[in-house]
N, C-alpha and C positions, 0 to 999 in steps of 0.2 A: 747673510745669516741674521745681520741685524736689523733689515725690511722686515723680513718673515718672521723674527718675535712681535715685530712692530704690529704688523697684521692679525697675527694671533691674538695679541693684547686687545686689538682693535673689536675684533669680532667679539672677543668674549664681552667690552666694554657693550658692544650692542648687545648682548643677547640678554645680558640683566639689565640694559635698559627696558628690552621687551617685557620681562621678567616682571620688572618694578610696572611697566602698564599694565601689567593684569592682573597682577596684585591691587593696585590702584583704585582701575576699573570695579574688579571685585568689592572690595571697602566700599564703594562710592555708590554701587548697585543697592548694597545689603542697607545702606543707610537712607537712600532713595525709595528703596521699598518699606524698612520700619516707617519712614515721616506717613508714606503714604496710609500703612496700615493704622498709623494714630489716627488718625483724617483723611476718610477717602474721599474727598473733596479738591485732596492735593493731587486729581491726574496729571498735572503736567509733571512733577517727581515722577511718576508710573511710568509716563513717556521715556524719560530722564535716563533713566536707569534702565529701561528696555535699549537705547543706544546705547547701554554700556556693555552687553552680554555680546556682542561680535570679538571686543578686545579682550574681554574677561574669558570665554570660550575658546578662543584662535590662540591662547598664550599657549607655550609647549610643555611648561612647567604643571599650571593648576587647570587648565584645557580642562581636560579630560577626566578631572578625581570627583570624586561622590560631591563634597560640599560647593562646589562650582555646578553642576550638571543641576543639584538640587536648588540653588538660585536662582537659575535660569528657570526652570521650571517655577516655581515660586514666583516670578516675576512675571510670566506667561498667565501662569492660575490666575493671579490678582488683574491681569488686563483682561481676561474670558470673563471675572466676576464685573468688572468696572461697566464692561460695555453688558453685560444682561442687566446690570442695575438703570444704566442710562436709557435703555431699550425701552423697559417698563415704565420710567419715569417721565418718559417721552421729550426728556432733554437732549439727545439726540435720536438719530431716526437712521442712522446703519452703526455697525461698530465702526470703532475707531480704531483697533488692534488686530487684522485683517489675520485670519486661522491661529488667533491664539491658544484657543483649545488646544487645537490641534498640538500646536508646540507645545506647552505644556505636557501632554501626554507622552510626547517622543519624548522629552527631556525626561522625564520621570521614567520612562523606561531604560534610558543610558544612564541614568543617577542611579538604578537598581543593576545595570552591569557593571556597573564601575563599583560598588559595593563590597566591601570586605570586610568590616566588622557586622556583629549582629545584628546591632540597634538599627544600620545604615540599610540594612536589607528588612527590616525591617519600617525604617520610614521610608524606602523607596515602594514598596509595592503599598503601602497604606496613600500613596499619592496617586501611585496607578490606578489605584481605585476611586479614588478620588475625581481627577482627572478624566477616566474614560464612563463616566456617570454621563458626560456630556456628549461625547461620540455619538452616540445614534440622533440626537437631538438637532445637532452638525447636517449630519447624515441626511435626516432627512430635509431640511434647510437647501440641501445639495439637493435632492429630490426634485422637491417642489420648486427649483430654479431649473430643472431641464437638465442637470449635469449628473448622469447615470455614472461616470467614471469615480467623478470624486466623492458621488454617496458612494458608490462601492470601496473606496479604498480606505474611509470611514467606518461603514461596516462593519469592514476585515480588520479595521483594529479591535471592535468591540468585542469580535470571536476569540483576537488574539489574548487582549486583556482580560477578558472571562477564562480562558486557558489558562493562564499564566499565574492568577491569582487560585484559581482552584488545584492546580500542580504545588501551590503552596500549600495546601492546607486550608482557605481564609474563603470568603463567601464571593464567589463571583459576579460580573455583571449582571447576570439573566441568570435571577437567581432560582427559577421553575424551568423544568422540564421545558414546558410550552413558551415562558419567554424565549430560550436559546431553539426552540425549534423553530418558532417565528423569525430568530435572525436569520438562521442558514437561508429560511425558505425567500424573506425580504431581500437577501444578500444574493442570492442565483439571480433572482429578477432584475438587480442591478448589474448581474454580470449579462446579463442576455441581451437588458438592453445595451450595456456598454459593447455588446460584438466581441465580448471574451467567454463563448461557449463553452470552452473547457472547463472552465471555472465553475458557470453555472453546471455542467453537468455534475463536476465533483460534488458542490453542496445540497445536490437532490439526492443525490447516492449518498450521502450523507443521511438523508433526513428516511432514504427505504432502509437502511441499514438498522436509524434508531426505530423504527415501526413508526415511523409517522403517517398516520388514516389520513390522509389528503390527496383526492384523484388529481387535482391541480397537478401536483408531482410529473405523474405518468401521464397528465397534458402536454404540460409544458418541458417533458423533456422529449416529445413526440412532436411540438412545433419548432425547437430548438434542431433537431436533425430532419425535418421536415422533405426541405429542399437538399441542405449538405449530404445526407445520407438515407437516404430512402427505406434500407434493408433494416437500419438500426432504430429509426424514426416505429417502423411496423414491430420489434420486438418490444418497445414500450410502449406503442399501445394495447398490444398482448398482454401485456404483465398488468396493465390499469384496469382492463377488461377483466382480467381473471379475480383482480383485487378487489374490485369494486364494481359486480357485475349491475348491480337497479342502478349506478348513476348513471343521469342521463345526459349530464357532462359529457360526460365519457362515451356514452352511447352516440350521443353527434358528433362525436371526434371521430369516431370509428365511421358511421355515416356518411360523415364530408370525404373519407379517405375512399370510400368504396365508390363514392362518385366520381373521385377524380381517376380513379381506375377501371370506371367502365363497367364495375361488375356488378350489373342490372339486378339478374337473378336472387342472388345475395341480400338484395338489398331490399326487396319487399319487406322481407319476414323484419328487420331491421328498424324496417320504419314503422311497421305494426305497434312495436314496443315500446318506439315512442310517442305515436301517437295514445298509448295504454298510458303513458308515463305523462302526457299534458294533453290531454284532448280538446283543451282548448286554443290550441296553435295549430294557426289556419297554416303556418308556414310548411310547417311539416307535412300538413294532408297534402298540400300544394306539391311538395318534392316527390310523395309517394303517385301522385296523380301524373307529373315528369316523367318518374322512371315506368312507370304504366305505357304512357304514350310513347318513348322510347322502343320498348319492350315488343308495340304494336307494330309500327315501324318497320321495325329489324325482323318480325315475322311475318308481317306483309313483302318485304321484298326477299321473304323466302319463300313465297308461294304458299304461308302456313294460312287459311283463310280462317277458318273456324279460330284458330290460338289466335291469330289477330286480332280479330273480331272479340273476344274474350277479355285482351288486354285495353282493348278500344274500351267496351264497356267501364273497365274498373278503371280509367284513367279519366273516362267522365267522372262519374263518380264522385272521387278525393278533391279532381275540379271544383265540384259544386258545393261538396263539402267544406270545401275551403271557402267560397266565395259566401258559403251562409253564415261564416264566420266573422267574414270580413270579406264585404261586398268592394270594399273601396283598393284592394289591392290590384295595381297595376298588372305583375308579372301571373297573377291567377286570371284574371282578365285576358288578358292577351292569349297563355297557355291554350284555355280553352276555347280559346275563339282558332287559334291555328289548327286546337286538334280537328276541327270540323273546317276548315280552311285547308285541312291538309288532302283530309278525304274525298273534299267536294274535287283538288285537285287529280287526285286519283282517278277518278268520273271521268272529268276533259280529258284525260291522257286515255282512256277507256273510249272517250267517245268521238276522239279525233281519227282514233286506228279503225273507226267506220267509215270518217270522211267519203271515202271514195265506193261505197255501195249504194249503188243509186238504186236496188234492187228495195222491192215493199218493205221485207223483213229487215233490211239491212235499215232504212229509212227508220222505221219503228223503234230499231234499238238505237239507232243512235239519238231518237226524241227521248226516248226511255232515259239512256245515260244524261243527257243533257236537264230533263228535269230531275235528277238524281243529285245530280252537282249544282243547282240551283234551291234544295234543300238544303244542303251543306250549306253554300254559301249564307243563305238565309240565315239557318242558325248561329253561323261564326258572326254576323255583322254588329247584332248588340252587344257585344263582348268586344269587339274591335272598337264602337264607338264609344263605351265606358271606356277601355284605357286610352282611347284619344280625349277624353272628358277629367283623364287624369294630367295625361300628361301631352298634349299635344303638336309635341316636337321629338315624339318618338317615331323614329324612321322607317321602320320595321312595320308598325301600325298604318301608319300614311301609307305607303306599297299596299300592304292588305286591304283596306280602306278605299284606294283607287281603283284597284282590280274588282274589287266586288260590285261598286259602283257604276263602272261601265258593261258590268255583265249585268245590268238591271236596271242600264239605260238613265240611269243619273247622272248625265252630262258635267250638272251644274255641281253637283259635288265633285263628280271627279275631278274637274279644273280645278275647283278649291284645294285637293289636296296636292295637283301636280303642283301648283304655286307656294304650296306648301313645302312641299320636298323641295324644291328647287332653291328655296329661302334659305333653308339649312345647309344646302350644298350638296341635295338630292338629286 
């Protein structure tokens, strides 16, 4: 019985040792920090008293009360303020107090839950505010280092602490409309790129809830379920199109989607619109000249001759029209040199299923076919040798390029380009 008072004695003797350390700590903090506020010259006091908030904090006693939580925060604020002062002075060249902000503002928010008279709920949210002025500023710092996580978790305090102060009564961070709709919209971006989609989706749903006119919205929650979910990806871009039918954002997001789905048809009248909406974008004619050629194709190997022929026509066309916009693009180059490289193939395959008529008439047409597809070819070649002029380690071009060559008896090119293919691992 008389160990176990012994022990009793003993623990209690530790525990107001601990007691007296953080009591200690505390004095020795609050005093490290006035010297400093007389003269902020004295950072090493700053330092000082920044290794005192572990033993001041971890006590079980003064831990956790408003006037500890508000020191620590205080000691935090003044290391955010030391290194922005040394920043601009260019006396140093990174901080020295590595997310003090940051701490600062979590403190100042547990010094307002720890909080129990007025005054104290009072000077804890006048720090909160205080303190999260700097948040986005953090945030974006996070940003422009490549780190999408920690600006987003930046961010979401500055949404938090703008809520928190206006549930008060008191003027929040983002103190317009448009400020706080900037954050949600800046704050999904960081969650999309950080691969926490949920998130971003909630903060967009946010911003259509408050009427926020921005197609980006109904973009970017349409590239966000994209690939994860297809079915939900197409209901937002439904709702962007209904919302904001002239952008033309929006209009090529709807266009990119119908090409990846095949759906030709659809997609003429589509690309009309935009090409009404920027007539100076060869690119667009160029994709409407695509799905033209496409179009011809798929009713060529239905036996539709005349509708082929039709689609052939308007897929020259948007070709040309593209190329007089911009002679020097590769893929319109090449497009339209295939579409008459595709035809002139049509010819040979026409003209081979004569081979074996050695009969006049049969002779006749198969000369007929064979200079048929020796126009083709002709017309594809200048357009094959622009984008070989562009780019000349395109593989696809080379092939074209050889074949046309040997069927018009140009030896010495066509070597040049089997050497060529062959360089690249043709």
């Amino acid at each position: 019985m008389k160990r176990f008072f012994l022990l009793l004695f003993a623990a209690a003797i530790g525990l107001g040792l601990q007691a007296q350390e953080g009591a200690k700590a505390f004095k020795k903090a609050k005093s490290l920090l006035n010297s400093y506020n007389l003269d902020d010259s004295k950072v090493d006091d700053l330092a000082e008293a920044g290794g005192l908030l572990e033993t001041m904090l971890g006590d079980s006693e003064i831990g956790g009360t408003f006037k500890t939580l508000k020191l620590a925060a205080q000691v935090y604020a003044a290391m955010s303020v030391a290194d922005q002062k040394g920043m601009i002075a260019g006396t140093i060249d990174k901080p020295r107090f590595a997310e003090s902000t940051l701490q600062a503002y979590d403190h100042w928010v547990k010094a307002h839950g720890a909080a129990e008279k007025k005054f104290e709920v009072k000077e804890g949210l006048a720090g909160i505010a205080e303190s999260a002025r700097y948040l986005n500023n953090l945030g974006f710092n996070k940003y422009e280092a490549g780190n999408a996580e920690g600006a987003l978790k930046l961010f979401e305090k500055t949404l938090a602490a703008d809520k928190l102060l206006k549930d008060n009564s008191m003027d929040g961070v983002l103190a317009t409309d448009s400020a706080y709709h900037n954050q949600l919209f800046i704050t999904s971006a960081m969650a999309t790129s950080a691969g926490q989609l949920d998130k971003a989706e909630g903060y967009l749903q946010q911003l259509i809830e408050v009427g926020y006119q921005d197609p980006l919205v109904y973009s970017n929650l349409y590239k966000i379920y994209e690939e994860k979910d297809p079915e939900k990806a197409v209901s937002y871009l439904e709702q962007g199109r209904k919302a904001f039918p002239n952008d033309v954002n929006m209009l090529f997001t709807e266009i990119n989607y119908y090409l990846k789905q095949g759906r030709l048809e659809e997609l003429t009248g589509k690309l009309q619109k935009a090409i009404e909406a920027e007539p100076n974008n060869a690119s667009v004619r160029s994709t409407l000249g695509n799905v033209y050629d496409q179009l011809y194709q798929k009713e060529h190997e239905a036996g539709n001759g005349d509708k082929s022929m039709e689609y052939f026509g308007q897929a020259e066309k948007y070709y040309n029209e593209a190329l007089s916009i911009d002679q020097g693009a590769l893929e319109t180059n090449y497009s339209l040199g295939a579409l008459y490289y595709n035809k002139a193939v049509i010819h040979v395959k026409e003209m081979n299923e004569l081979a074996d008529d050695y009969s006049k008439e049969g002779t006749r047409k198969y000369e007929a076919k064979k200079a048929e597809a020796m126009v083709e070819f002709d017309r594809s070649l200048p357009y094959f040798e622009k984008a070989y002029s562009i780019n000349p380690k395109d593989r696809n071009t080379l092939i074209a390029l050889r074949e046309i060559y040997v069927r018009k008896d140009m030896f010495d090119k066509s070597n040049e380009m089997k050497e060529q293919l062959e360089a690249i691992g043709g």
